[in-house]
C-alpha positions in Angstrom: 23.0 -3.0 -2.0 23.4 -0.1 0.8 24.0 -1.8 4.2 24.3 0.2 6.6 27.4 -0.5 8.7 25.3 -0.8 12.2 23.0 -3.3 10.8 26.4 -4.9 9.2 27.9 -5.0 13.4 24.1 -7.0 14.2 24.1 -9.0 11.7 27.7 -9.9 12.9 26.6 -10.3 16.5 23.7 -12.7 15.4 26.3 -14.9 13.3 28.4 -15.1 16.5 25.6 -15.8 19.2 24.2 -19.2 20.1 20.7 -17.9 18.8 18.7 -21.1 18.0 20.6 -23.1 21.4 19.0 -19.9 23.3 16.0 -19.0 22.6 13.2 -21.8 22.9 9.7 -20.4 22.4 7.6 -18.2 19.8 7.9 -15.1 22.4 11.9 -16.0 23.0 12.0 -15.1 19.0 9.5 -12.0 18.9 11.8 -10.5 21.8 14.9 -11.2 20.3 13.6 -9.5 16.9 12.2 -6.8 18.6 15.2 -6.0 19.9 17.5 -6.1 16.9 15.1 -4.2 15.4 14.8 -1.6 17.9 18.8 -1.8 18.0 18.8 -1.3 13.8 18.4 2.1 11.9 15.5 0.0 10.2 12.5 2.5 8.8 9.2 2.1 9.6 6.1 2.5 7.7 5.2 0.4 4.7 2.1 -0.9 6.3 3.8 -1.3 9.8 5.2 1.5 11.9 6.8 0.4 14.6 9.3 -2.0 15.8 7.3 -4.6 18.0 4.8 -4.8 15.2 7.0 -6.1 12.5 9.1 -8.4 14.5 5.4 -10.2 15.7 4.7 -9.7 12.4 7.3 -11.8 10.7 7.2 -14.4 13.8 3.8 -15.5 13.4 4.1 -15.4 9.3 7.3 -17.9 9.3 5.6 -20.4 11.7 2.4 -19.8 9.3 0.2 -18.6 12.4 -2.1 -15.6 11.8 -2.4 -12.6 13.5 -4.6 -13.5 16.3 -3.5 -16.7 17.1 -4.1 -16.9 21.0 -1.3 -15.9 23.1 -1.5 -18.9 24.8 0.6 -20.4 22.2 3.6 -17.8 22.5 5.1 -20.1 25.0 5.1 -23.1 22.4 8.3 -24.1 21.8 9.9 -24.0 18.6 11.9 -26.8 15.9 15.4 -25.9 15.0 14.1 -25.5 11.2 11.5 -22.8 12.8 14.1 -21.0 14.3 16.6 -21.2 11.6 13.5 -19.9 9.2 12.8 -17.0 11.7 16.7 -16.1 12.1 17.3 -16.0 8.4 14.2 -13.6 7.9 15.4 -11.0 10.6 18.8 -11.4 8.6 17.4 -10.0 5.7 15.6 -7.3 6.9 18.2 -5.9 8.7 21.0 -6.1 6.2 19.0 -6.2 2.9 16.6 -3.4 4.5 14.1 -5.8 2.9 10.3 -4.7 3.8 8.3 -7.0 6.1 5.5 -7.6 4.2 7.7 -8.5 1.1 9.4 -11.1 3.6 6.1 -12.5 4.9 4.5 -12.4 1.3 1.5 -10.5 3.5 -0.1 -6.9 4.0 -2.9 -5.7 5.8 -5.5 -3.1 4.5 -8.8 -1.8 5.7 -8.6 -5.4 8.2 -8.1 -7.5 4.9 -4.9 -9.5 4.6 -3.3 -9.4 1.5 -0.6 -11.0 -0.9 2.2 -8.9 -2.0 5.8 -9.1 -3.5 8.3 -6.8 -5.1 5.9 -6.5 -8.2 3.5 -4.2 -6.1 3.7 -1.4 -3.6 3.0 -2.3 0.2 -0.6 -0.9 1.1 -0.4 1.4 3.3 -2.8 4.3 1.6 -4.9 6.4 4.1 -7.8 6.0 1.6 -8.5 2.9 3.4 -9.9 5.1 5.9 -12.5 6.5 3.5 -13.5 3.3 2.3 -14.4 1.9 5.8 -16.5 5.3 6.3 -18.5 4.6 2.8 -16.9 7.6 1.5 -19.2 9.8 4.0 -19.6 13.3 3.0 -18.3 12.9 -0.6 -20.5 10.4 -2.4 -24.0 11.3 -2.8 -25.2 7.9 -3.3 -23.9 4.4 -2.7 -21.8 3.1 -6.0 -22.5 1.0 -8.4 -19.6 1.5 -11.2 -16.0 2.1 -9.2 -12.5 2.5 -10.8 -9.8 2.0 -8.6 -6.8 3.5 -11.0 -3.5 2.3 -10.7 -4.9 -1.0 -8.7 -1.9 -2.3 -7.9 -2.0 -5.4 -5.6 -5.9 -4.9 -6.0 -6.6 -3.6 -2.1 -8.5 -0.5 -2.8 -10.6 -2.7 -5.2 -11.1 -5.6 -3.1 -11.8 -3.1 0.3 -14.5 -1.1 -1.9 -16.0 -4.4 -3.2 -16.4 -5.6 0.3 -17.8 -2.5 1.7 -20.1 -2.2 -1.4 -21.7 -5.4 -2.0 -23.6 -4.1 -4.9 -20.9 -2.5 -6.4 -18.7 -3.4 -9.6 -15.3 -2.4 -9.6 -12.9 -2.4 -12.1 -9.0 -2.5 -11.1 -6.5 -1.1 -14.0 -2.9 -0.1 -13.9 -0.6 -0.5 -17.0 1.9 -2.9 -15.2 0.6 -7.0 -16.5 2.9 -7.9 -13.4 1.0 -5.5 -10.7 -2.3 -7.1 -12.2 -0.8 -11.0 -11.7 -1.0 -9.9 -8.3 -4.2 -8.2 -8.0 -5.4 -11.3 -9.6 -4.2 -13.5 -6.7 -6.1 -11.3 -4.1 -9.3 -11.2 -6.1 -9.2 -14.9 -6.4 -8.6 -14.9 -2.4 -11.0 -13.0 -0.9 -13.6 -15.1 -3.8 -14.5 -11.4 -5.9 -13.7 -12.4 -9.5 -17.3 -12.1 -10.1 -17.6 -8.6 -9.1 -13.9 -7.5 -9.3 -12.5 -6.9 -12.6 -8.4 -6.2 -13.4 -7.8 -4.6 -16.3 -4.6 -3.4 -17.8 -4.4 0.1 -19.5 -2.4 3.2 -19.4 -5.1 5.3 -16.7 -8.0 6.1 -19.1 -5.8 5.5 -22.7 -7.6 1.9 -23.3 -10.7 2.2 -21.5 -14.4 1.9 -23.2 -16.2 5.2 -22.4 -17.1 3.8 -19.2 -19.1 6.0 -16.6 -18.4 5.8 -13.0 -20.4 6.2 -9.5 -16.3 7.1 -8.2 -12.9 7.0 -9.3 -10.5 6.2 -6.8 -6.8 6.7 -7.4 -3.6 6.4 -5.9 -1.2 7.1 -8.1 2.1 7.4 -8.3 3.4 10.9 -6.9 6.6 11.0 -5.6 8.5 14.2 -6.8 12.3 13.8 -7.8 13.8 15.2 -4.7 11.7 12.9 -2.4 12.3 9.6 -4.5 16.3 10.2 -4.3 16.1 11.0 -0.5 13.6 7.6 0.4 14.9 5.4 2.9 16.4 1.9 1.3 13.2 0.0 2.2 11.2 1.6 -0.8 14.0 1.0 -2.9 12.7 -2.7 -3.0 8.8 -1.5 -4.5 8.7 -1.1 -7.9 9.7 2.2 -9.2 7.2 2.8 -11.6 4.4 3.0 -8.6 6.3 5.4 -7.0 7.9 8.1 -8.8 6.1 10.9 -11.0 8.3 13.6 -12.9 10.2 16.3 -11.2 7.2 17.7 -9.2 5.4 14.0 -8.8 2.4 15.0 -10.7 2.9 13.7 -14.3 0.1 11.4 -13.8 -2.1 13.0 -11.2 -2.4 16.1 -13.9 -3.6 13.1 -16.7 -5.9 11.8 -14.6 -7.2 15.4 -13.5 -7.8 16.2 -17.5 -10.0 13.2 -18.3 -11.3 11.8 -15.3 -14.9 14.0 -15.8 -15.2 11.8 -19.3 -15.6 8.5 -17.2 -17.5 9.6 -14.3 -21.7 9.6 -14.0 -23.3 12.9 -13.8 -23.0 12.7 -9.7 -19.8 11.0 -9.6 -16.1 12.1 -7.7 -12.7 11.8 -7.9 -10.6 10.6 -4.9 -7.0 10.9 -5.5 -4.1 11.1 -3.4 -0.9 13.0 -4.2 0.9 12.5 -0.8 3.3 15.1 0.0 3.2 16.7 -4.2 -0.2 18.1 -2.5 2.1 21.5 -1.9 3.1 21.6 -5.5 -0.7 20.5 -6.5 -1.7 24.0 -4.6 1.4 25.8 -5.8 0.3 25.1 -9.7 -4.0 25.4 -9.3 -4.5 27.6 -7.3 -8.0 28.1 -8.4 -9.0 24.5 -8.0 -11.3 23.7 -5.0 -9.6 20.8 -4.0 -11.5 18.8 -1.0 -8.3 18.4 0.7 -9.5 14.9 3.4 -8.5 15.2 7.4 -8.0 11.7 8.3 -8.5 10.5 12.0 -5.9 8.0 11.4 -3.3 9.8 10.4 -2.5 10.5 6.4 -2.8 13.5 3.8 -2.4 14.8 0.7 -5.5 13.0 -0.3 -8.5 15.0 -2.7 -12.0 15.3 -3.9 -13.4 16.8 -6.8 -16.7 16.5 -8.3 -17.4 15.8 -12.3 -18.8 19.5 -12.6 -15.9 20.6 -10.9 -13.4 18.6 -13.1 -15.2 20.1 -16.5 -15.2 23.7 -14.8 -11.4 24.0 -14.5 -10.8 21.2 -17.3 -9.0 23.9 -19.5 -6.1 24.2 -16.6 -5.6 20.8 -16.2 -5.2 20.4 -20.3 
């Protein structure tokens, strides 16, 4: 395991510091995290991009207070077993480089809190962005059929199915252990009646299905960028991440048969990430509706069915 030797000199200075004598209350331990944190060569952005933000984050989740819990209570003051739980957390995220949300067993999307572990990737997927709009300017209609593709932990799914109460969605990705864990979150925010995991390779074992929207993120990390990722996403599952040489194996798959699953008015919403310049490079032809996000994000497209069957013969 890579350990940087920084983090290695903190860990050291925790082991040798009086932690739990000093610090008495919930703030005492968000500061002290905060700093280490701040002090670390820690990376940011699997849900959370910033310092404070993780070490409130894996505060409140190891006393099992929620996010808004009233500030009131950061003065409480804190059991030895509380402090010992806190101080072995911030241990591991600084020298296992081990993701926040995988510590807290929690992740946030589209103001929905989520389960997650190593099995799925960390939401974090500017889609959510378009989902809280209703998709505005690239649906027609509202949905009724919606395939989120490569569901992973089930967020997309679960964040269209509340902003679509009419909707069905069905949530497939070929990993059984990815859909364990969608299953959790459907069960949790009470959607198995509307909500529908399903495990196939994208379209392979899919009845002929058609679809209001198609909503994908799949994996799309080209070679270069998946050997140069920080240690952090070293921890989510590979197969979610990485995509052939030019990170569009899958992206070009879905791109070929997409059109056979959608309604006559229906879209595709993809992302690609940063394999949107080799997306370009390779279809040039292609009108991609290449999304501006307000929140920050790209490398995320629209294409209608008509367009999908008009330049199906490049993407076969």
């Amino acid at each position: 395991m890579f350990e940087p030797r920084y983090n290695l000199d903190l860990l050291a200075d925790i082991h040798a510091s009086p932690v739990t004598d000093d610090l008495k209350t919930v703030l005492d331990m968000m500061r002290w995290a905060y700093s280490y944190f701040n002090a670390s060569d820690l990376y940011y952005g699997q849900g959370l991009d910033n310092a404070w933000d993780e070490a409130n984050q894996l505060v409140l989740s190891a006393l099992a207070l929620p996010v808004d819990v009233p500030e009131s209570l950061y003065a409480s003051r804190l059991t030895l077993t509380e402090k010992n739980r806190i101080v072995a957390m911030v241990e591991q995220r600084l020298g296992l480089r081990k993701p926040v949300a995988y510590l807290t067993r929690s992740a946030w999307f589209c103001g929905l809190e989520f389960y997650v572990d190593e099995r799925v990737i960390i939401p974090r997927s500017p889609i959510g962005e378009l989902i809280q709009q209703g998709f505005t300017g690239i649906l027609r209609a509202e949905p009724k059929r919606i395939l989120d593709l490569c569901t992973g932990s089930g967020c997309i799914a679960i964040a269209c199915a509340e902003r679509f109460p009419q909707a069905e969605i069905d949530g497939v990705d070929l990993s059984v252990d990815a859909l364990n864990v969608a299953e959790i979150n459907i069960e949790r925010h009470q959607l198995a009646h509307r909500v529908f995991p399903m495990q196939s390779d994208l379209f392979d074992d899919l009845s002929q299905d058609r679809y209001d929207l198609i909503v994908t993120n799949p994996p799309y990390v080209d070679q270069e960028d998946l050997d140069d990722m920080p240690e952090e996403f070293h921890h989510e599952p590979e197969l979610a991440l990485g995509s052939g040489v030019d990170g569009l194996d899958i992206t070009k798959r879905i791109l070929a048969q997409a059109a056979d699953f959608l309604s006559e008015s229906g879209v595709l919403v993809c992302e690609v990430g940063n394999s949107m310049v080799h997306l370009i490079e390779q279809f040039p032809s292609v009108p991609f509706h290449w999304i501006e996000f307000k929140q920050g994000g790209l490398g995320v497209f629209s294409l209608t069915r008509e367009q999908l069957i008009a330049h199906r013969h490049l993407f076969d």
